[in-house]
Rosetta silent file (secondary structure, phi, psi, omega in degrees, C-alpha in Angstrom):
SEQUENCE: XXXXXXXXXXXXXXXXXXXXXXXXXXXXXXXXXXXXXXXXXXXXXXXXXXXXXXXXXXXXXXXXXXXXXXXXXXXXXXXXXXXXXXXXXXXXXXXXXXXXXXXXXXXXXXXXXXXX
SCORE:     score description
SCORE:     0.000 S_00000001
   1 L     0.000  129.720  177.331  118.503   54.378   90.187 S_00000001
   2 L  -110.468 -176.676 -164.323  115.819   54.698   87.842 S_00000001
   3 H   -63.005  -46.494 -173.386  114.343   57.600   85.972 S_00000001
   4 H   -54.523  -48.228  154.788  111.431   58.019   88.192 S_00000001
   5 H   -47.258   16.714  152.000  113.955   58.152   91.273 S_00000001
   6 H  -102.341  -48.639  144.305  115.499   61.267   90.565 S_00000001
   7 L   -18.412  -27.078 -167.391  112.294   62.796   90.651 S_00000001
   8 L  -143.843   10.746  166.407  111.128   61.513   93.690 S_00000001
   9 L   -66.238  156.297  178.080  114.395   61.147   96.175 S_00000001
  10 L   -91.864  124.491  168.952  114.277   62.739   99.355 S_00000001
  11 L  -112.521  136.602  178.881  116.524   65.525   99.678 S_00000001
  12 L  -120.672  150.529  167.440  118.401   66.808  102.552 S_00000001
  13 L   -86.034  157.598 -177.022  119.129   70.012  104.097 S_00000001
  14 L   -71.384   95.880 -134.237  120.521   71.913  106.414 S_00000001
  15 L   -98.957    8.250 -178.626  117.636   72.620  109.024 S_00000001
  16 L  -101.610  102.121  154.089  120.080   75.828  110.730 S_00000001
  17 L   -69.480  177.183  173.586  119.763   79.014  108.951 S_00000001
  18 L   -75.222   87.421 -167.208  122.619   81.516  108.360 S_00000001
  19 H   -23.789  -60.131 -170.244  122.222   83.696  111.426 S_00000001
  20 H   -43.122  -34.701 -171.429  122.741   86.972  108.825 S_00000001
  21 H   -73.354  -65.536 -168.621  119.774   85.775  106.764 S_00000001
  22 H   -33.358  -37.190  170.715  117.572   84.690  109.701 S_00000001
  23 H   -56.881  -56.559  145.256  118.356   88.500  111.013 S_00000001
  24 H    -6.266  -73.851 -170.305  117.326   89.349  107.910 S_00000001
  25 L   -88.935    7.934 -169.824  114.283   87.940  107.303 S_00000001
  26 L  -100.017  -16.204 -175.741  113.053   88.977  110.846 S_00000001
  27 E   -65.355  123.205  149.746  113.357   92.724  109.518 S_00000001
  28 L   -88.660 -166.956 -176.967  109.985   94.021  108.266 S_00000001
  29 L   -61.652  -47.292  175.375  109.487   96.972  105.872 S_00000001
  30 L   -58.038   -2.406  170.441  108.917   99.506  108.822 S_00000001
  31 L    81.916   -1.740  167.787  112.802   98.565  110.211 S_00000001
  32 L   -84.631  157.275 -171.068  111.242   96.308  113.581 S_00000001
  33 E  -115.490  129.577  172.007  112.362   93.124  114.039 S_00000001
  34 L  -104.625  115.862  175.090  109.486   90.541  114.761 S_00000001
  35 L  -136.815  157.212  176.486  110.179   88.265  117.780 S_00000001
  36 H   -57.061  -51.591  148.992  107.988   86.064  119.752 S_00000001
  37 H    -7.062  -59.168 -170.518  108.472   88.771  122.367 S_00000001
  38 H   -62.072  -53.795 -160.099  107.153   91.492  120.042 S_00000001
  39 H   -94.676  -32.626  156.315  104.276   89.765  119.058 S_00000001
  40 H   -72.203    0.734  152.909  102.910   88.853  122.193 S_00000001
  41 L   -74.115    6.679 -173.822  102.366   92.728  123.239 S_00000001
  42 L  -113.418   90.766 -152.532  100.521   92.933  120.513 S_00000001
  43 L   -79.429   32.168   88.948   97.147   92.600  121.214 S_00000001
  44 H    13.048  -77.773 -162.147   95.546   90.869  118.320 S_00000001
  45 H   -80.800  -21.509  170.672   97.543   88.036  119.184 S_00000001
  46 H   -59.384  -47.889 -166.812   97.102   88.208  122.730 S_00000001
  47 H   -69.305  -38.237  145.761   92.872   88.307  122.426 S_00000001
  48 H    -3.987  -67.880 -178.941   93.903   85.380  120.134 S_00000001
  49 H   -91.428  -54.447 -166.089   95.529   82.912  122.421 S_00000001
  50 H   -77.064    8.222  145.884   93.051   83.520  125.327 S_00000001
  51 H   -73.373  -55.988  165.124   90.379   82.792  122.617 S_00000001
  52 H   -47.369  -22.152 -162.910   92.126   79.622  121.810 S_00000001
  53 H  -105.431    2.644 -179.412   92.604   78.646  125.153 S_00000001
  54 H  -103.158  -51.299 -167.762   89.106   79.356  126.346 S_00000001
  55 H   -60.570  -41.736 -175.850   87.730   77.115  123.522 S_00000001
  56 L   -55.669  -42.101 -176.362   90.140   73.907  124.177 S_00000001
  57 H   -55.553  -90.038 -155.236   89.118   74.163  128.241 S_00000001
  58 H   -43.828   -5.618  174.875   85.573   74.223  127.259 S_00000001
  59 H  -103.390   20.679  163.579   85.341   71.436  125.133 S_00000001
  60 L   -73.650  120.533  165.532   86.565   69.193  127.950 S_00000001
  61 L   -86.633  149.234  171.077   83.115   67.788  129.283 S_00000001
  62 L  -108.497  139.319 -147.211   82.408   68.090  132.567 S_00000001
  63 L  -133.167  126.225  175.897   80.546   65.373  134.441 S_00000001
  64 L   -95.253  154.611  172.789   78.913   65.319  138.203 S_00000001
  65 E  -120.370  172.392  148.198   79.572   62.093  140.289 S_00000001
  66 E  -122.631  163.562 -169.873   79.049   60.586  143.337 S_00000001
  67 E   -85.230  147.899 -177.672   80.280   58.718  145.692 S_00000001
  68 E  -124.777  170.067  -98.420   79.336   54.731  146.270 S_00000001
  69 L  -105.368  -31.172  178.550   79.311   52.717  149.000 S_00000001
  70 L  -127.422   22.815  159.423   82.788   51.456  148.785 S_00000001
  71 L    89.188   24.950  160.413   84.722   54.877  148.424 S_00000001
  72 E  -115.473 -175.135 -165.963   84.511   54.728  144.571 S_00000001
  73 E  -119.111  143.447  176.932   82.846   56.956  142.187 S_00000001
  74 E  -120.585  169.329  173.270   79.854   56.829  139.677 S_00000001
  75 E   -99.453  158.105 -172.968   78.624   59.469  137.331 S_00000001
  76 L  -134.758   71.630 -159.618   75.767   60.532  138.351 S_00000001
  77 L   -58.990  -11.417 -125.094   73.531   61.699  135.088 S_00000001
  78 L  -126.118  -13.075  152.134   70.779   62.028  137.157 S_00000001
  79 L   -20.358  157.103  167.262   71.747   65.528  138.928 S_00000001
  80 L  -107.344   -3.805 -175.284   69.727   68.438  138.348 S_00000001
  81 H   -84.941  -45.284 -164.983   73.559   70.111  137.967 S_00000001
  82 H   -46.238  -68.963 -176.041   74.296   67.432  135.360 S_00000001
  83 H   -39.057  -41.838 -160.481   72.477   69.747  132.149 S_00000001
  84 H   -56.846  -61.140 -173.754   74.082   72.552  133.435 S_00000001
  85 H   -66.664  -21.355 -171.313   77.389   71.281  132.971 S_00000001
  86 H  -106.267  -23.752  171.497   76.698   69.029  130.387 S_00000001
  87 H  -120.824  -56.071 -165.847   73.860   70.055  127.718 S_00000001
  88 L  -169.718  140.013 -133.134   73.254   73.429  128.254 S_00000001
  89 L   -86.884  -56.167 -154.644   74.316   76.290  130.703 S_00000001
  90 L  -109.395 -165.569  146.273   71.143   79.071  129.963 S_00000001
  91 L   -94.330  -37.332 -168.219   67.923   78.781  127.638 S_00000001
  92 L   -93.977  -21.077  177.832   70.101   80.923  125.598 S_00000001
  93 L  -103.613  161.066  179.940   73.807   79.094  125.750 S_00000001
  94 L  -121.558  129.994 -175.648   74.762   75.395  125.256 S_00000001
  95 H   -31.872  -43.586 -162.393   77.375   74.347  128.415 S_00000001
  96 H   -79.593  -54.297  154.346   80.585   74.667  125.820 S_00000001
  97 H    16.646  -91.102  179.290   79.102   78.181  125.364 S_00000001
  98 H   -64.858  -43.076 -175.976   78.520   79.251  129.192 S_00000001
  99 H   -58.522  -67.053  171.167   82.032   77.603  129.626 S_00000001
 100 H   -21.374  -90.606  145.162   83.689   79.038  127.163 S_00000001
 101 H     9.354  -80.960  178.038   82.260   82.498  128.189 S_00000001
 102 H   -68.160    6.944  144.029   83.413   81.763  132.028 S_00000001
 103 H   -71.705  -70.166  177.308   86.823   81.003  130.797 S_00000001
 104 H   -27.912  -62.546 -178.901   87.185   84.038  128.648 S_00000001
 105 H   -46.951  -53.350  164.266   86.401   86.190  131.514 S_00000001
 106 H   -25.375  -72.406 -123.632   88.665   84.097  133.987 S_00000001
 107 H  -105.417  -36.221  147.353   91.512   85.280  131.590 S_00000001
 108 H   174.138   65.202  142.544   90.851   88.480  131.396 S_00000001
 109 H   -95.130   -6.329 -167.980   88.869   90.130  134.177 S_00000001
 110 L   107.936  -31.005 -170.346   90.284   87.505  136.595 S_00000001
 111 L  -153.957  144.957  156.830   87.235   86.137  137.852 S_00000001
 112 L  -166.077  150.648 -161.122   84.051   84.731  136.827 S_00000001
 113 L  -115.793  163.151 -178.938   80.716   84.219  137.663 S_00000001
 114 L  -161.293  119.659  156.133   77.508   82.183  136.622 S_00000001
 115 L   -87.900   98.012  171.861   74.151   82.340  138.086 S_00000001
 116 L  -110.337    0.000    0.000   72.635   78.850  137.914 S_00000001
């Protein structure tokens, strides 16, 4: 082994804490215990994840198609529906926008609407 290899070995560990510590370290200063439980009622993290989760759906593009002649499918760019879904939902929103938006809502009022 040479001097630079003591320096630069991989060392391993135990990846299981010590249940007492892990108990431990779940305590904050105020005496609650922080659990995944815990933290989703807390809504911060909730308006969080249905923010994340509105943006990944909306950057999926959406595309219209049609049908051809021999019961397969084409895209069909040529739609007057096509901008909507695809460049831009309003004069004032761009489609990942308007999506986005109609996702949010989805999540939580339940429903959502778009006048196009």
């Amino acid at each position: 082994m040479g001097f630079l290899d003591r320096f630069f070995r991989r060392e391993t560990r135990d990846a299981t804490p010590d249940a007492f510590l892990a108990e431990q370290l779940a305590l904050r200063g105020h005496g609650m215990s922080a659990s995944p439980d815990a933290a989703m009622a807390s809504l911060a993290v909730a308006a969080r994840c249905v923010g994340i989760r509105s943006e990944m759906l909306a950057s999926v593009g959406l595309f219209a198609f049609r049908r051809t002649a021999d019961g397969g499918r084409e895209r069909a760019d040529d739609l007057p529906l096509y901008a909507v879904l695809h460049d831009q939902m309003n004069p004032n929103l761009a489609a990942f926008e308007g999506r986005e938006f109609l996702i949010r809502e989805l999540d939580t009022r339940g429903n959502a609407f778009a006048r196009i």
